[in-house]
C-alpha positions as CSV (number, residue, x, y, z in Angstrom):
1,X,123.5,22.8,25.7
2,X,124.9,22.4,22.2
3,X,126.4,19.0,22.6
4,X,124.0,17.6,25.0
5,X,122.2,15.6,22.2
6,X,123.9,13.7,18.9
7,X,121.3,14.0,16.2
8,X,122.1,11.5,12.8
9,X,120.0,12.1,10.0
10,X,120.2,9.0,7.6
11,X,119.4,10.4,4.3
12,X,119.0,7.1,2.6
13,X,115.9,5.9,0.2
14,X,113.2,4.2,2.9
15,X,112.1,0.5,1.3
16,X,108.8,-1.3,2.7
17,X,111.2,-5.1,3.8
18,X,110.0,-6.2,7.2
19,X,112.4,-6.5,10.4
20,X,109.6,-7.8,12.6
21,X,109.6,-11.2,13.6
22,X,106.9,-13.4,15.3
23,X,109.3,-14.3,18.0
24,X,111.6,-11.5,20.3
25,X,115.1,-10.2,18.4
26,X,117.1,-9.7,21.7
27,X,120.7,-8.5,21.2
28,X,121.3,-10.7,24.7
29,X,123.7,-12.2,25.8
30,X,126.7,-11.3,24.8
31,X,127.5,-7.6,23.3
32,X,127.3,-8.2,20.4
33,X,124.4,-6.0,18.4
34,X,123.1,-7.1,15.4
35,X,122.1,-5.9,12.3
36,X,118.3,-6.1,12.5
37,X,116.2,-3.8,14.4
38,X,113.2,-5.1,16.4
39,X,110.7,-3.5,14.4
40,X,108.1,-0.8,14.1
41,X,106.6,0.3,17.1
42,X,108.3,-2.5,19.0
43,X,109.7,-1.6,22.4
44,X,111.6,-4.2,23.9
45,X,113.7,-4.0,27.2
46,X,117.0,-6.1,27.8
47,X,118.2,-6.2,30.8
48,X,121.0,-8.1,33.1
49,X,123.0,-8.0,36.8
50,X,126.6,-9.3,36.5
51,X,129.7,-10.2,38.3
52,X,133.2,-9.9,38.0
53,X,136.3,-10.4,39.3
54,X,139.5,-8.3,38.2
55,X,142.8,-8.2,39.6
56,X,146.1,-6.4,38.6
57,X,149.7,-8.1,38.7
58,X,151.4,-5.0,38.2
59,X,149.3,-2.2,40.5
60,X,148.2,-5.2,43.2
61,X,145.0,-4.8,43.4
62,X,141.9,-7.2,43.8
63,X,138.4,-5.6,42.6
64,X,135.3,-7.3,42.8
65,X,132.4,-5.9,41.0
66,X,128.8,-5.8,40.8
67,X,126.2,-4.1,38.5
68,X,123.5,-4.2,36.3
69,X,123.3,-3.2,32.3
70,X,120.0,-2.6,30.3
71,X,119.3,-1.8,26.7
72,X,116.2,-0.3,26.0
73,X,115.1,-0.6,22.2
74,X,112.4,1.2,20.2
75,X,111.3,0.4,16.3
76,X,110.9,4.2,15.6
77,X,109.0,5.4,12.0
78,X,110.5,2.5,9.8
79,X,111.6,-1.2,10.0
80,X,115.2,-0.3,9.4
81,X,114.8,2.1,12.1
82,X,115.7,1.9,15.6
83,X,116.2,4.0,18.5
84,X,118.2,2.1,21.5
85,X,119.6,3.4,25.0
86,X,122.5,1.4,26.6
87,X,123.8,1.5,30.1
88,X,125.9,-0.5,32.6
89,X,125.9,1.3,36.6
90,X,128.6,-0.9,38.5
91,X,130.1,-0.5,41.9
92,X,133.8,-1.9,42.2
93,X,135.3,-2.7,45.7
94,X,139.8,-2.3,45.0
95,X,141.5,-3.7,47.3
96,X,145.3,-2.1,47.3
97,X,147.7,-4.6,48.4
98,X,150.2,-2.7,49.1
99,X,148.8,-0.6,51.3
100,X,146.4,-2.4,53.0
101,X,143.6,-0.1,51.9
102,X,140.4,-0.1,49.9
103,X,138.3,2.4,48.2
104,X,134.9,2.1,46.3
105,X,134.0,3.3,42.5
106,X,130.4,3.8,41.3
107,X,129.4,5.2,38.5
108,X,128.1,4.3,34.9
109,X,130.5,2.5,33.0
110,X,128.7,2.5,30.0
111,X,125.6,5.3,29.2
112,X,124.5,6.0,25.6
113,X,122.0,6.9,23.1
114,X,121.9,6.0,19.6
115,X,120.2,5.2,16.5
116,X,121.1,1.8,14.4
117,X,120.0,1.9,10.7
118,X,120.1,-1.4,8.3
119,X,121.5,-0.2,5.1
120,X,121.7,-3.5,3.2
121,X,119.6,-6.4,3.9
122,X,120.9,-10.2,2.5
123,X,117.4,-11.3,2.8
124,X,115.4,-9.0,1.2
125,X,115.2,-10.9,-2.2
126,X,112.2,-14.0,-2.3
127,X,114.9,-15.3,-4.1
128,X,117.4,-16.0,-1.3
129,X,114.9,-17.1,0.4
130,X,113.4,-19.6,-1.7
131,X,113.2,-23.2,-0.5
132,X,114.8,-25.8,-2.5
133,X,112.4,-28.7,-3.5
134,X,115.0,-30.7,-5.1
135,X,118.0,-30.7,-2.1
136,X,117.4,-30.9,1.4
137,X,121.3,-30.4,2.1
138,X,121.0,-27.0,-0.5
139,X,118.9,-25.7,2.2
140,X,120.9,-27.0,5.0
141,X,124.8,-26.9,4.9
142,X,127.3,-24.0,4.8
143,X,128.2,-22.5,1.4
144,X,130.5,-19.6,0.5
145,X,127.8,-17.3,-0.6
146,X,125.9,-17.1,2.8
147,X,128.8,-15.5,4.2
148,X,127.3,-12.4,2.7
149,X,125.9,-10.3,5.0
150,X,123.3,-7.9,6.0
151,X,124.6,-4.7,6.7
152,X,123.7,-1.6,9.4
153,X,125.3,1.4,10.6
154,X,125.0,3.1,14.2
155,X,125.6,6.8,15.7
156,X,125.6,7.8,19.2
157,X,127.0,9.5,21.8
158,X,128.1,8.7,25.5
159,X,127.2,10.7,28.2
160,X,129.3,10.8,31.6
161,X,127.0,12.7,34.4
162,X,129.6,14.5,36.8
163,X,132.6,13.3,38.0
164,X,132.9,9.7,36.2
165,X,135.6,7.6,38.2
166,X,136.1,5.2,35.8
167,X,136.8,7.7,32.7
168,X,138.5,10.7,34.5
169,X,139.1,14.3,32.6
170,X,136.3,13.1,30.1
171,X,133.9,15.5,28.4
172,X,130.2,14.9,29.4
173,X,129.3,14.3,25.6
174,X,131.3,11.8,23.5
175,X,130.6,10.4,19.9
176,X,130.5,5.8,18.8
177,X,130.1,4.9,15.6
178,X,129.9,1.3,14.6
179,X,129.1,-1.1,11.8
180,X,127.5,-4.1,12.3
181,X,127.1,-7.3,9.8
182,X,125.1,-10.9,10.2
183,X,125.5,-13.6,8.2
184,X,123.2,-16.5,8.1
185,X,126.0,-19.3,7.6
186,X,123.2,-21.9,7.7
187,X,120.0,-22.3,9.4
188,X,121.0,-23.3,12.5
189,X,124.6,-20.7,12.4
190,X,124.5,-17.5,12.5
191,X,128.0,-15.0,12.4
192,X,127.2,-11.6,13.6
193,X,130.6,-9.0,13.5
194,X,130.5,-5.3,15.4
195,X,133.7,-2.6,14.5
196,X,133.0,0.5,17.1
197,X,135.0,3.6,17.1
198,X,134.0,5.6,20.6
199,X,134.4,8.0,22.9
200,X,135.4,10.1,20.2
201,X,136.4,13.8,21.3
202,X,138.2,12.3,24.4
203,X,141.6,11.9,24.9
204,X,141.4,8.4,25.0
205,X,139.3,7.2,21.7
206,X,138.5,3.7,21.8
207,X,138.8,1.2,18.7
208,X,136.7,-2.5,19.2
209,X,135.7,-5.3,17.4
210,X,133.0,-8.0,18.5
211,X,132.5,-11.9,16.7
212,X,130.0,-13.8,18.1
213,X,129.4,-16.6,16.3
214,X,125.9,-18.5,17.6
215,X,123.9,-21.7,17.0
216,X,120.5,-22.8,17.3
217,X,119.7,-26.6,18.9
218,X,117.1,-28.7,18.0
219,X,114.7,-27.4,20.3
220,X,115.1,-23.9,18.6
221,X,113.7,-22.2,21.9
222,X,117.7,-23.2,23.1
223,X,120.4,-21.6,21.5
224,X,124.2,-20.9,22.7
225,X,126.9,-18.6,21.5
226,X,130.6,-17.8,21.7
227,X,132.0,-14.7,21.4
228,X,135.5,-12.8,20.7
229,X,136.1,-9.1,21.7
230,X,139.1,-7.0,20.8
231,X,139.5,-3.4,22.8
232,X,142.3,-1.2,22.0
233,X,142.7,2.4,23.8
234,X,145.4,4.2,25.9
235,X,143.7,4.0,28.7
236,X,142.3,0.1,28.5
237,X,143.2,-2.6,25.8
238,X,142.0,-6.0,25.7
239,X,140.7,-9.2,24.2
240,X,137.7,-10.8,26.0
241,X,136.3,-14.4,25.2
242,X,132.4,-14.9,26.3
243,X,129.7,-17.7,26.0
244,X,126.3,-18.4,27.3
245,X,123.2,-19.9,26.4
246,X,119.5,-18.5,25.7
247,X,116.7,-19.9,26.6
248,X,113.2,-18.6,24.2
249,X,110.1,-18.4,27.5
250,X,107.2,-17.0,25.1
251,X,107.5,-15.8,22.1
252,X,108.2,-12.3,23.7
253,X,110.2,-13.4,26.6
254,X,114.2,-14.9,26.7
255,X,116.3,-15.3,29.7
256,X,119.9,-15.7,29.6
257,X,123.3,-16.9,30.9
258,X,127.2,-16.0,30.1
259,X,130.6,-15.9,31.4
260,X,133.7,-15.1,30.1
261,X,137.4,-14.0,30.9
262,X,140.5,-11.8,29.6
263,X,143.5,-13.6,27.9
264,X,146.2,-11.2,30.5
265,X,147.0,-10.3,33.8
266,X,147.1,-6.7,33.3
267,X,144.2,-6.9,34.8
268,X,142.6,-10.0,34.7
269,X,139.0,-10.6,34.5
270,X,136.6,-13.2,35.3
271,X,132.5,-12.1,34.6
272,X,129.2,-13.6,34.5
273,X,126.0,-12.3,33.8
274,X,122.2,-13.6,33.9
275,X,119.4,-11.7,32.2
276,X,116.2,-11.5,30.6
277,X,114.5,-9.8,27.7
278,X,111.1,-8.6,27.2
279,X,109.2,-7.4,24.0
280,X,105.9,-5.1,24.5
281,X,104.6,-5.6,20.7
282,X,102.9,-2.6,19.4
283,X,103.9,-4.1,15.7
284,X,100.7,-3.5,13.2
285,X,102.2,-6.4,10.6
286,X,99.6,-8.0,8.1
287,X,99.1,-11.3,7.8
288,X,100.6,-13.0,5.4
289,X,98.2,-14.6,2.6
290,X,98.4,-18.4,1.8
291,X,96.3,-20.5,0.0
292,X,94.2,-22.6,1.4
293,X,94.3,-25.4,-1.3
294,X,96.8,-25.9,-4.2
295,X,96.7,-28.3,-7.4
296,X,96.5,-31.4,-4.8
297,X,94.4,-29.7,-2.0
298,X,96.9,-29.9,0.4
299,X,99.5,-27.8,-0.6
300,X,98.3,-24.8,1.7
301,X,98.8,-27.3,4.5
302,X,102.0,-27.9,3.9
303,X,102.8,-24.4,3.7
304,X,101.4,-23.5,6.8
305,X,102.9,-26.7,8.5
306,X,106.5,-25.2,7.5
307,X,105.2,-22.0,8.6
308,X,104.7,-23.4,12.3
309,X,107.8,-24.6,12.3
310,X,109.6,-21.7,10.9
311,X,107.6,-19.8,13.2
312,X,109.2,-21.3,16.6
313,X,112.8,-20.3,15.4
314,X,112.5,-17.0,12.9
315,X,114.7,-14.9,15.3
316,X,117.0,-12.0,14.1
317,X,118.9,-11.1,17.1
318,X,122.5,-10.8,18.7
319,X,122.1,-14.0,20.4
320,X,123.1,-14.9,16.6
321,X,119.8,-16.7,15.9
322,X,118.3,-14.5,13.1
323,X,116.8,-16.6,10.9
324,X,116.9,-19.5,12.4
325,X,114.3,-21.1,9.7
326,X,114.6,-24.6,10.1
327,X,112.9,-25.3,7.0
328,X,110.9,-28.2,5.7
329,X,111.8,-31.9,6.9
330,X,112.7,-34.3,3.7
331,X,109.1,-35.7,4.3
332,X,107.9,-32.3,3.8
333,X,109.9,-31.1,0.8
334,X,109.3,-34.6,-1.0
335,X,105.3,-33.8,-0.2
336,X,105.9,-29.8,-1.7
337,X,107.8,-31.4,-5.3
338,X,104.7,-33.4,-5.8
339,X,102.2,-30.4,-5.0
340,X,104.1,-28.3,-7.7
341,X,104.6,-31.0,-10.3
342,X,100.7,-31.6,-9.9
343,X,100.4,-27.7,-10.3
344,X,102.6,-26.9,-13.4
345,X,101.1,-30.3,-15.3
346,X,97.0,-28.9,-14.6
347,X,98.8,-24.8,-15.8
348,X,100.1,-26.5,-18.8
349,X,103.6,-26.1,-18.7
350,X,104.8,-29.6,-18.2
351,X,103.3,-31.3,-21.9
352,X,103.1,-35.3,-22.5
């Protein structure tokens, strides 16, 4: 069939920056998708049952619905690289007022393919990453310039099989593409922005815009988010406000909780969802080498000591936690300035 598959060829130079992470990037909860893909060889499976309620001043009607959505994600030949399926199969029980009747909808309301590419990353440099021995709040607090982001584009197509109820006179193939940004506003914030244009080749194109906006507590295996969505169509337009909470299991397992609700009556819409992630990781990353001793024999310690910590909250997913590097405690930083003052007066460069 000549439009049964949308292939994109990204003809873009290929660079050897990681996406992996030691702990699961899971674009859940929310909608939000984020710039980073989970990694080479990495398959991970997202998936959710949710809830709603929706009812219609103007036609009536009272619809309660119930359903499930996955996301099935695959590192394929590169970091920057990934291959992700996305689908939502609801049934909806309307209740017409006027008439005393009821009828029953099933179908998928959501069911595409597509491949998400990170053209730009913020983070590539070892410079932007570079811990501050000197300021603890440099390394901590919100400045203008981390509201630079990292950058990815998407293509894909939606596919309706048959007689879709919920998007009547619709081809079987349709075309998204999207843009999606994340900014790492400080190490425990993280601003991730999606613009979609889909279903294009229907009658009824569909502009959108997600901000999720998520933070990272203490425990960094707990993190919540809030999110904004704007829909504009002829056929359904829309602005949605969701939050939720994640909650880390293992390092390759996440489960999840949100709710949210419409700002109208035309209809409006109560939802909550509950879901879980899981990563099979089929990654081949090296380690990373680190000194055992430095000037004062206990540098490398200290290193790997930050490491741990980083380690329980480097996440790059749509939950908003990418990156979530807490960094060295003051103790810690006051400890690495003495290891590197030691180190540049035995190399020479600091003279008496």
């Amino acid at each position: 069939m000549k439009h049964s598959l949308l292939i994109i060829a990204f003809v873009l130079p290929l660079t050897a920056f990681a996406q992996y992470t030691d702990v699961i990037n899971s674009n859940r909860p929310g909608l939000s998708v984020s710039a980073y893909a989970v990694g080479k060889n990495v398959i991970q499976l997202e998936a959710g049952l949710f809830y709603e309620q929706s009812d219609h001043s103007l036609l009536n009607t009272e619809s309660n619905i119930w359903g499930t959505d996955i996301s099935l994600r695959y590192g394929l030949l590169f970091e920057q690289l990934e291959l992700n399926y996305e689908g939502s199969y609801q049934n909806q029980n309307i209740t017409l007022i006027n008439f005393g009747t009821s009828e029953s909808l099933t179908d998928f309301s959501r069911n595409r393919v597509g491949l998400k590419y990170l053209i730009y990353d913020r983070y590539k440099s070892e410079e932007r990453n570079k811990v501050n021995l000197y300021s603890w709040r440099a390394n901590n607090v919100f400045q203008f310039k981390n509201l630079i982001p990292s950058v990815s584009i998407y293509g894909g197509a939606t596919f309706n099989l048959g007689d879709n109820p919920f998007y009547i006179g619709d081809p079987s193939v349709s075309y998204r593409g999207m843009v999606a940004t994340q900014s790492k506003l400080t190490p425990r914030f993280v601003l991730i922005t999606n613009i979609a244009y889909d279903r294009i080749s229907t009658d009824f194109p569909e502009l959108s815009y997600l901000v999720s906006l998520s933070h990272a507590f203490r425990n960094p295996k707990w993190s919540a988010f809030l999110e904004n969505q704007g829909i504009q169509s002829d056929r359904y337009s829309d602005v949605l406000l969701r939050g939720g909470v994640a909650h880390l299991l293992t390092e390759d397992l996440q489960v999840d909780f949100n709710l949210g609700a419409s700002f109208k009556n035309t209809p409006s819409r109560i939802f909550v969802t509950m879901g879980a992630s899981y990563r099979f990781d089929l990654h081949n990353d090296k380690a990373l080498a680190i000194d055992d001793q430095d000037a004062d024999g206990n540098g490398g310690a200290i290193q790997k000591n930050a490491m741990k910590r980083n380690k329980r909250g480097n996440r790059e997913d749509g939950m908003g936690a990418e990156d979530i590097d807490l960094g060295p405690s003051k103790k810690q930083l006051k400890k690495m300035r003495k290891a590197e003052k030691k180190k540049r007066e035995d190399s020479g460069e600091i003279e008496f």
